[in-house]
C-alpha positions as CSV (number, residue, x, y, z in Angstrom):
1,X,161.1,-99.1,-79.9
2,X,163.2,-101.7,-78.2
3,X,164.6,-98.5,-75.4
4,X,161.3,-97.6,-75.0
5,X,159.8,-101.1,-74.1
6,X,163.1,-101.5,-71.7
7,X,162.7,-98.0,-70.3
8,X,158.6,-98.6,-69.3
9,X,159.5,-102.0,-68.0
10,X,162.3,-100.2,-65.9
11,X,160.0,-97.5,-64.4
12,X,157.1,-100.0,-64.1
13,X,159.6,-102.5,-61.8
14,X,160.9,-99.1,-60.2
15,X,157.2,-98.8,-59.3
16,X,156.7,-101.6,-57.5
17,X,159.8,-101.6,-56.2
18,X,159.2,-98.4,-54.0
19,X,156.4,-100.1,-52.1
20,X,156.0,-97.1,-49.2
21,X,155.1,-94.8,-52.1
22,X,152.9,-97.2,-54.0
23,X,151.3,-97.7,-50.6
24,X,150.5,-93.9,-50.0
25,X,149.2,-93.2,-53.1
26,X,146.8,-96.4,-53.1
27,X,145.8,-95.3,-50.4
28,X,145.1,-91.8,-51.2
29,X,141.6,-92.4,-52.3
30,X,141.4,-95.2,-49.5
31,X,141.9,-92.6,-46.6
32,X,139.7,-89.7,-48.9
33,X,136.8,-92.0,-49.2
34,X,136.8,-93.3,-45.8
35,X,136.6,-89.9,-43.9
36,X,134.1,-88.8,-46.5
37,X,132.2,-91.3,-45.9
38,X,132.5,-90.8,-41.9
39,X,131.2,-87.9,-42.0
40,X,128.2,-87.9,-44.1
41,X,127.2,-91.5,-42.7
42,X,128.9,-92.0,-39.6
43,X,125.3,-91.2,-37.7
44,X,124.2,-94.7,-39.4
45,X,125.6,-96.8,-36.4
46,X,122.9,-97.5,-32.9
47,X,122.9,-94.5,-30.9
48,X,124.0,-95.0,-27.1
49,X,121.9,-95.9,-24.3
50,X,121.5,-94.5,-20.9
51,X,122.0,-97.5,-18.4
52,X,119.4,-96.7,-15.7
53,X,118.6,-99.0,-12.4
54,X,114.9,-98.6,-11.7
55,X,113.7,-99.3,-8.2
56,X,109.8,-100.1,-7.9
57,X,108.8,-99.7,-4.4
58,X,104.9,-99.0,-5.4
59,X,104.5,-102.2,-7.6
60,X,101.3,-100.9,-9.1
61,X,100.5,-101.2,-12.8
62,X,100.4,-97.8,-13.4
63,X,104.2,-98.4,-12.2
64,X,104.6,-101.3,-14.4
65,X,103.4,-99.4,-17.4
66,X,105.8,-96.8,-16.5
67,X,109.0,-99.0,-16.7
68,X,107.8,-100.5,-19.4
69,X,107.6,-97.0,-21.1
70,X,110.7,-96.0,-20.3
71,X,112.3,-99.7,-21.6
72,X,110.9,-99.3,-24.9
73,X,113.0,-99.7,-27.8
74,X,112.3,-96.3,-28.7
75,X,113.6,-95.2,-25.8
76,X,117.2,-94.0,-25.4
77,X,117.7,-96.2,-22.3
78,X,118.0,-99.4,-21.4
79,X,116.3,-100.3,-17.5
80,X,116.5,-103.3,-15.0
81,X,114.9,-103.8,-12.2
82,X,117.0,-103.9,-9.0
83,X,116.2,-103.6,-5.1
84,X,117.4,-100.3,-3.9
85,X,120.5,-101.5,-1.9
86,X,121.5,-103.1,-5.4
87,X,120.9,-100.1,-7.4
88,X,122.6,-97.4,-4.6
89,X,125.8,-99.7,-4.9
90,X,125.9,-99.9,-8.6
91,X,125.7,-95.9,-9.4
92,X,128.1,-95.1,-6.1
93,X,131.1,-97.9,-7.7
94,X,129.8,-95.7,-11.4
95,X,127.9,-98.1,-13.0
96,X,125.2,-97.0,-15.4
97,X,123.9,-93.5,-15.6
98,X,121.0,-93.0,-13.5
99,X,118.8,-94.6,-10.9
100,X,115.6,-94.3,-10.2
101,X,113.2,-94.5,-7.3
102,X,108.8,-94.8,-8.0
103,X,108.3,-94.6,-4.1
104,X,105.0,-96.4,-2.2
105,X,102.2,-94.5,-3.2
106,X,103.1,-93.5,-6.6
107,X,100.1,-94.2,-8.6
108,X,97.6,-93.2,-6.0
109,X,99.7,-89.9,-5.9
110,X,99.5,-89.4,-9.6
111,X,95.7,-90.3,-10.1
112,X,94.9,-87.6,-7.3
113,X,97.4,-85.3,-8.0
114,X,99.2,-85.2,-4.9
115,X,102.4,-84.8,-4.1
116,X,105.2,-87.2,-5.1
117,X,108.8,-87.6,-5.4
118,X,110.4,-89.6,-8.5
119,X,113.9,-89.9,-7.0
120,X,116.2,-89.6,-9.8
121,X,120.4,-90.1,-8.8
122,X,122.5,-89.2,-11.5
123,X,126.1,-90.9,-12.2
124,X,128.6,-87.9,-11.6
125,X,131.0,-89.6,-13.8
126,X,128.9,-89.4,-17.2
127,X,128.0,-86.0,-18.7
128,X,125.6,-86.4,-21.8
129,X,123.8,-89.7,-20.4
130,X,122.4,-88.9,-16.8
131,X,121.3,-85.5,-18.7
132,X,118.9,-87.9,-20.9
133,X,117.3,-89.5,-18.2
134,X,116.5,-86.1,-15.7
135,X,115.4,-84.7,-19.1
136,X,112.5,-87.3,-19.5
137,X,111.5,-87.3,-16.1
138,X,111.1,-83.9,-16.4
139,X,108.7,-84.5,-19.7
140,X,107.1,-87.0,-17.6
141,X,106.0,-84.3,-14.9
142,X,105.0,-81.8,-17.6
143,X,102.8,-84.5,-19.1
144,X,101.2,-85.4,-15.6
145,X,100.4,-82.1,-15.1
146,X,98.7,-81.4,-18.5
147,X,96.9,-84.7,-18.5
148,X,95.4,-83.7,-15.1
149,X,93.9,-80.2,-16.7
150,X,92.6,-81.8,-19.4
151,X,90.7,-85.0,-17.7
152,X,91.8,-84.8,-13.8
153,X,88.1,-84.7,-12.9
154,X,87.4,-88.5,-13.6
155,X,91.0,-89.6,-12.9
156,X,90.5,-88.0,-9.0
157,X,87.1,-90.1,-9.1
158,X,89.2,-93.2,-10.1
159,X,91.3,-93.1,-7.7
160,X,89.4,-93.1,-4.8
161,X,87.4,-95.8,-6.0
162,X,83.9,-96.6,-6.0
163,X,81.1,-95.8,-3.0
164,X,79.8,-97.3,-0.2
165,X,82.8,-99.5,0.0
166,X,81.9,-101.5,-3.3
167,X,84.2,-103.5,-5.3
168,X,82.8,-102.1,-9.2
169,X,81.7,-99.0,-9.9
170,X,78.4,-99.1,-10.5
171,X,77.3,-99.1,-14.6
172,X,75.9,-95.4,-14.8
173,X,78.7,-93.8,-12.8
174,X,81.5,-95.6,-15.1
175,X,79.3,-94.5,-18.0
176,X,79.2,-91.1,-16.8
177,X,83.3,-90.9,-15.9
178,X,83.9,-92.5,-19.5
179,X,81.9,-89.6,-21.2
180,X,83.6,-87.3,-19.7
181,X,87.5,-88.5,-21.1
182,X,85.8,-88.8,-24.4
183,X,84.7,-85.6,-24.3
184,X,87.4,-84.0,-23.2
185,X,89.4,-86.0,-25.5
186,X,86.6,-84.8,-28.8
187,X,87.6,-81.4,-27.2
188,X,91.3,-81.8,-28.4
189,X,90.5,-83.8,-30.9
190,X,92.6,-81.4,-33.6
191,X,95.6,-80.7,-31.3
192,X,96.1,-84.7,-30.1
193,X,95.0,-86.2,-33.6
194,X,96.1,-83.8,-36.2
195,X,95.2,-84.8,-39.7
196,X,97.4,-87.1,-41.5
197,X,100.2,-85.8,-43.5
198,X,100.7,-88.1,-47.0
199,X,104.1,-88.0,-48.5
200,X,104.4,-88.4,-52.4
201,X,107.6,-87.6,-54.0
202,X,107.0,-84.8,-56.7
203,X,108.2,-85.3,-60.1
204,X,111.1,-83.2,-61.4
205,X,110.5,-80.2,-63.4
206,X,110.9,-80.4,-66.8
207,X,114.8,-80.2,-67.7
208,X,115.8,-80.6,-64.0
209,X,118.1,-83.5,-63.3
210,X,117.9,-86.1,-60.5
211,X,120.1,-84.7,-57.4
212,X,123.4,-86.2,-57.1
213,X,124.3,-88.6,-54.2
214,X,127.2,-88.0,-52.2
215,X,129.0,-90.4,-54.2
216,X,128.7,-89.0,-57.4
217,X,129.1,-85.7,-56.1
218,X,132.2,-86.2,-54.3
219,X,133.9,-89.2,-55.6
220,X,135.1,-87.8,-59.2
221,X,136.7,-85.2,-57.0
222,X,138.5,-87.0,-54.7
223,X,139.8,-89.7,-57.7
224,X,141.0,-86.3,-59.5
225,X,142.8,-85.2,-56.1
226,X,144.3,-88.4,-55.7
227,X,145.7,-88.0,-59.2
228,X,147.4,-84.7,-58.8
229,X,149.6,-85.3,-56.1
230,X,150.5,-88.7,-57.7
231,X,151.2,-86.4,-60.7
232,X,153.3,-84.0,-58.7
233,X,155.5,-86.8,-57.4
234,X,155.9,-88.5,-60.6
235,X,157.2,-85.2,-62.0
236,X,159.6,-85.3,-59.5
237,X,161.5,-88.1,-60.8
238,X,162.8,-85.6,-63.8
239,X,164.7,-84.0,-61.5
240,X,166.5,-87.8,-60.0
241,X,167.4,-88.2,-64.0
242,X,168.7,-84.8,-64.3
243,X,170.9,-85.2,-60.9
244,X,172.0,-88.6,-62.0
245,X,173.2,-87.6,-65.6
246,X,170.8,-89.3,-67.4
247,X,169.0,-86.8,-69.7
248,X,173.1,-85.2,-70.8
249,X,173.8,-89.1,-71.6
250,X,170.9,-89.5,-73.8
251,X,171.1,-86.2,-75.3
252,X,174.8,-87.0,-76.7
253,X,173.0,-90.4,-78.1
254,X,171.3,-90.9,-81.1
255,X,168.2,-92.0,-79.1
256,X,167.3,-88.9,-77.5
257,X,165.6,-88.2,-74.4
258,X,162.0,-88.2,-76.4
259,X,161.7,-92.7,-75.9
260,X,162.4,-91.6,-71.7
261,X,160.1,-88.9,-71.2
262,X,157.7,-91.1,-72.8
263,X,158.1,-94.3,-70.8
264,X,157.6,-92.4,-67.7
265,X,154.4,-90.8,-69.8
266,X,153.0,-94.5,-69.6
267,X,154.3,-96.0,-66.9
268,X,153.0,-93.0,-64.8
269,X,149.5,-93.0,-66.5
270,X,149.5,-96.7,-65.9
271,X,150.3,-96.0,-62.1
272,X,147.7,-93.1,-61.9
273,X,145.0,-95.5,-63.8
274,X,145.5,-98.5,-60.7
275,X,145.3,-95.4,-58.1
276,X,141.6,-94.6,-59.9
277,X,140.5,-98.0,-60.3
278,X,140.9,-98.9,-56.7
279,X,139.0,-95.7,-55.9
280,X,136.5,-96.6,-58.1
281,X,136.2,-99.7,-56.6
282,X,135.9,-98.7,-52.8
283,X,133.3,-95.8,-54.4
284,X,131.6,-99.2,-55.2
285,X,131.2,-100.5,-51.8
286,X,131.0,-97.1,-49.6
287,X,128.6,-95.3,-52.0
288,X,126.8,-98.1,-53.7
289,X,127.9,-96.9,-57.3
290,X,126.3,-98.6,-60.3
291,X,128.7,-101.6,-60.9
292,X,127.5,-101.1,-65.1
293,X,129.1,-97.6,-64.9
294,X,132.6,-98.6,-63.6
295,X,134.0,-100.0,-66.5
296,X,133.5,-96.3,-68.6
297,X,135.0,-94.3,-65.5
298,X,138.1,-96.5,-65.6
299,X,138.3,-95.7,-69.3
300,X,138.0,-92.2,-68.7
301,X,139.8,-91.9,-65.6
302,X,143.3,-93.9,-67.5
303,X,142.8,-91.4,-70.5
304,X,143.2,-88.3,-68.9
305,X,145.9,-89.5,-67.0
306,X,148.3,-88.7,-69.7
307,X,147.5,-85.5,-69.8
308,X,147.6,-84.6,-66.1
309,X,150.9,-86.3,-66.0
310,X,152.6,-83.9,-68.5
311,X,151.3,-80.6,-67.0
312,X,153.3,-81.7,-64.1
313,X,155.9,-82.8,-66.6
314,X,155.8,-78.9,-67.5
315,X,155.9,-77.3,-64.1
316,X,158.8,-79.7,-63.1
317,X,160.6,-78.7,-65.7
318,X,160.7,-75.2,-65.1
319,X,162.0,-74.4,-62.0
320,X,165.3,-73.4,-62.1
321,X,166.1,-75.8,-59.7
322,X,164.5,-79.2,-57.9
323,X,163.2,-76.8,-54.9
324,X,161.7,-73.8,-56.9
325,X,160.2,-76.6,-59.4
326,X,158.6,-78.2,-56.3
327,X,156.9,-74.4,-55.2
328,X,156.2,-73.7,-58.6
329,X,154.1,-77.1,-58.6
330,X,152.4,-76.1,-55.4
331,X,151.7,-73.0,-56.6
332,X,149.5,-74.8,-59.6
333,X,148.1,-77.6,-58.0
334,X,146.4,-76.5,-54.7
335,X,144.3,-73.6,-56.8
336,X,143.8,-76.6,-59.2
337,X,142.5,-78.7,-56.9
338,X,140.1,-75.9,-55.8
339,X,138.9,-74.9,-58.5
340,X,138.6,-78.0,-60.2
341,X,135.7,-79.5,-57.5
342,X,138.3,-81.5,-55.6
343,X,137.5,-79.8,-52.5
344,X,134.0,-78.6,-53.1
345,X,131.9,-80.3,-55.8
346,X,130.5,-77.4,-58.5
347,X,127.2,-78.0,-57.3
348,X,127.9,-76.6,-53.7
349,X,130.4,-73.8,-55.9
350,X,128.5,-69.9,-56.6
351,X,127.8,-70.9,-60.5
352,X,131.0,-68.2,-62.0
353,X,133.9,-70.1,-60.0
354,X,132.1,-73.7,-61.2
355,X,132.2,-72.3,-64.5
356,X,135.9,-71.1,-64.3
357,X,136.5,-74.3,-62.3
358,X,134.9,-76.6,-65.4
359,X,137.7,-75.0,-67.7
360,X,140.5,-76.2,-65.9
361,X,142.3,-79.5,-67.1
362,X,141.1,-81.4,-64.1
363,X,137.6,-79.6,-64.1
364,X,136.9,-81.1,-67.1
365,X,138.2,-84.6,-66.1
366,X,135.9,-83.9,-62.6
367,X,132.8,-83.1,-64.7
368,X,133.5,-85.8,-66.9
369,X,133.7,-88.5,-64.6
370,X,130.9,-87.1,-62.2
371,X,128.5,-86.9,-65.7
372,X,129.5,-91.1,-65.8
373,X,128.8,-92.1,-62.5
374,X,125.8,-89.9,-62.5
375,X,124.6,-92.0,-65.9
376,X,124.4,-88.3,-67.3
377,X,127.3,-88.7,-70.2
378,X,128.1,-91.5,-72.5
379,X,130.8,-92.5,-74.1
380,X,129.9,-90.2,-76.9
381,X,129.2,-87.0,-74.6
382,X,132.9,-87.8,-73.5
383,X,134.7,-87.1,-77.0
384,X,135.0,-83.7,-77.2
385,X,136.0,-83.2,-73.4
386,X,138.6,-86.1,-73.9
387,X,139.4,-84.4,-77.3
388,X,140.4,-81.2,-75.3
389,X,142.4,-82.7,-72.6
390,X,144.5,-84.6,-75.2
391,X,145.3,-81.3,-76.5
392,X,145.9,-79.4,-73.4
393,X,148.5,-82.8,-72.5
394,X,149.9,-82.7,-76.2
395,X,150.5,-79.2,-75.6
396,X,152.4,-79.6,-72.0
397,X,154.1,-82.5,-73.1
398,X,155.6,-81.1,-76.1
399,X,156.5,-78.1,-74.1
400,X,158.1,-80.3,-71.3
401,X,160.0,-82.5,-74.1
402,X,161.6,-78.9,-75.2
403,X,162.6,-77.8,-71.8
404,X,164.4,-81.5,-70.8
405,X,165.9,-81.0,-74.3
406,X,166.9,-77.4,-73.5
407,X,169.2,-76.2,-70.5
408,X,166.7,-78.6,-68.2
409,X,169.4,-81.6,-68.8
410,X,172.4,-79.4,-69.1
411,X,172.3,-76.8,-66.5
């Protein structure tokens, strides 16, 4: 007991001491979760604005109301007013995307339907942005043109004002001109005011469960990825002890290379456990996880450690030597990882590779912790899945001890 407490302490301080590797595979699940979470949410940030100089040379309110229109925050630019020598000065040294010209006349033109030119100069040096701007003053001829076919009669009759040289229209004649929007506007009454849509969310079918989020759904996968290739290169380090003479020394001891193997059983599951905490824990803040359920996936996440550790154990001990151990680890951890919804969550798999994929060692520790953060297992559901993976780990391990204690150390 005494060499084994030494031995973990030793691997533990070994640990730390290699900060460069304990950096990397903290941040494993760090760098995972980050991207991930780029690119599901990285629309959530303000969209860009097109910078546009707007020149008002008819100062009419049907002008106003179109500046106004196009500065609205719903709009995907962002205007000020300028004088044209101003605005001409700003796009030719390339500032801001666009600028644009409402020329004398404007209003008068679009109340009568005559022609008019919206100038419209575009910043060569901006591709996407300038495209934004000709694109809505294209919309905004389109909707000229269609307002004018549905109620251009009394909009003509507006615009060249009332009779006679009078100041008002008189009361029957603007009665008469506002009949005639509303009945045009009655006309399309279906088309420009369709009925309301109500949106209720539908309760789930009987025996359906509640959708995952992306954080459940890609998390467990990502924590199980993470602990693999920390697996991998813990595995590795039976090979340094091998090449430094270590496991011949204990073998001609009566300790035996069984208190050894073990430390670096612990020490390793105790490193992988810290890897999956912290992922946990930045799962917490990117995804919004249920604080409540943290404590259980750490639990589970530290428990089938072990038994991940000693597969590795196994294929590092096989190899004939420390390269062809390396491939044959390679060759079982990347289908692994695949398989095992590290790459693709099982609900995005066809449902006879999930299944397959569920069977695996690191399947089951996927599903397992995906069931937790989902709030779909307990700590009872979790027995006979833990119960499996201590065997599969029992199994390797035992197999692993054999092979160090074979021609592993000696050859």
């Amino acid at each position: 007991m005494s060499f084994l407490l030494h031995a973990l302490r030793k691997d533990l301080l070994l640990r730390l001491a290699d900060r460069t590797a304990l950096a990397m595979w903290l941040g494993i699940p760090l760098v995972l979760g980050g991207l991930m979470s780029l690119a599901f949410n990285g629309g959530a940030g303000p969209s860009p604005k097109a910078q546009v100089w707007l020149v008002d040379q008819d100062d009419s309110a049907l002008s106003q109301i179109l500046v106004g229109a196009l500065d609205s925050p719903s709009m995907p630019l962002s205007v000020e007013l300028v004088e044209l020598e101003v605005g001409e000065a700003r796009i030719e040294d390339g500032q801001g995307s666009a600028l644009i010209v409402v020329p004398a006349g404007f209003a008068k033109a679009l109340l009568q339907e005559t022609p008019t030119t919206l100038s419209v100069v575009t910043n060569p040096s901006q591709t996407i942005l300038p495209h934004i701007v000709t694109d809505l003053t294209d919309t905004l001829g389109e909707v000229h043109f269609y307002l004018h076919r549905i109620v251009g009669g009394p909009l003509k009759k507006m615009a060249a004002g009332p009779a006679d040289q009078q100041s008002f229209f008189p009361d029957p004649e603007l009665i008469a001109l506002s009949l005639q929007v509303n009945e045009a506007v009655k006309g399309l009454q279906d088309l420009l005011f369709p009925p309301l849509i109500e949106l209720a969310e539908a309760p789930l079918p009987a025996g359906q469960k509640q959708p995952f989020s992306f954080g459940t759904m890609m998390l467990p996968g990502i924590i199980l990825m993470s602990l693999m290739f920390i697996a991998q290169g813990l595995a590795d380090e039976l090979w340094a002890e091998r090449d430094g003479g270590t496991w011949a020394r204990l073998l001609a001891s009566p300790i035996g290379v069984g208190p050894l193997l073990f430390s670096k059983l612990l020490s390793g599951a105790l490193t992988m456990g810290l890897v999956a905490g912290l992922g946990l824990l930045a799962g917490l803040l990117l995804f919004d996880l249920p604080l409540g359920l943290l404590p259980l996936a750490f639990l589970w996440s530290l428990a089938v450690a072990p038994a991940l550790l000693s597969m590795f154990f196994l294929f590092g001990t096989l190899g004939s030597t420390r390269r062809a151990s390396s491939l044959l680890s390679n060759v079982f951890l990347f289908p692994l990882i695949m398989a095992g919804g590290s790459f693709f969550p099982f609900e995005a798999m066809p449902d006879f590779l999930a299944n397959i994929g569920r069977m695996t060692p690191n399947g089951r520790a996927v599903a397992g912790l995906g069931g937790i953060l989902s709030g779909e297992l307990g700590l009872v559901d979790l027995l006979v899945p833990l119960a499996a993976l201590v065997a599969v780990g029992a199994l390797c391990y035992s197999l692993a001890l054999a092979r160090v204690r074979g021609r592993f150390a000696t050859s």
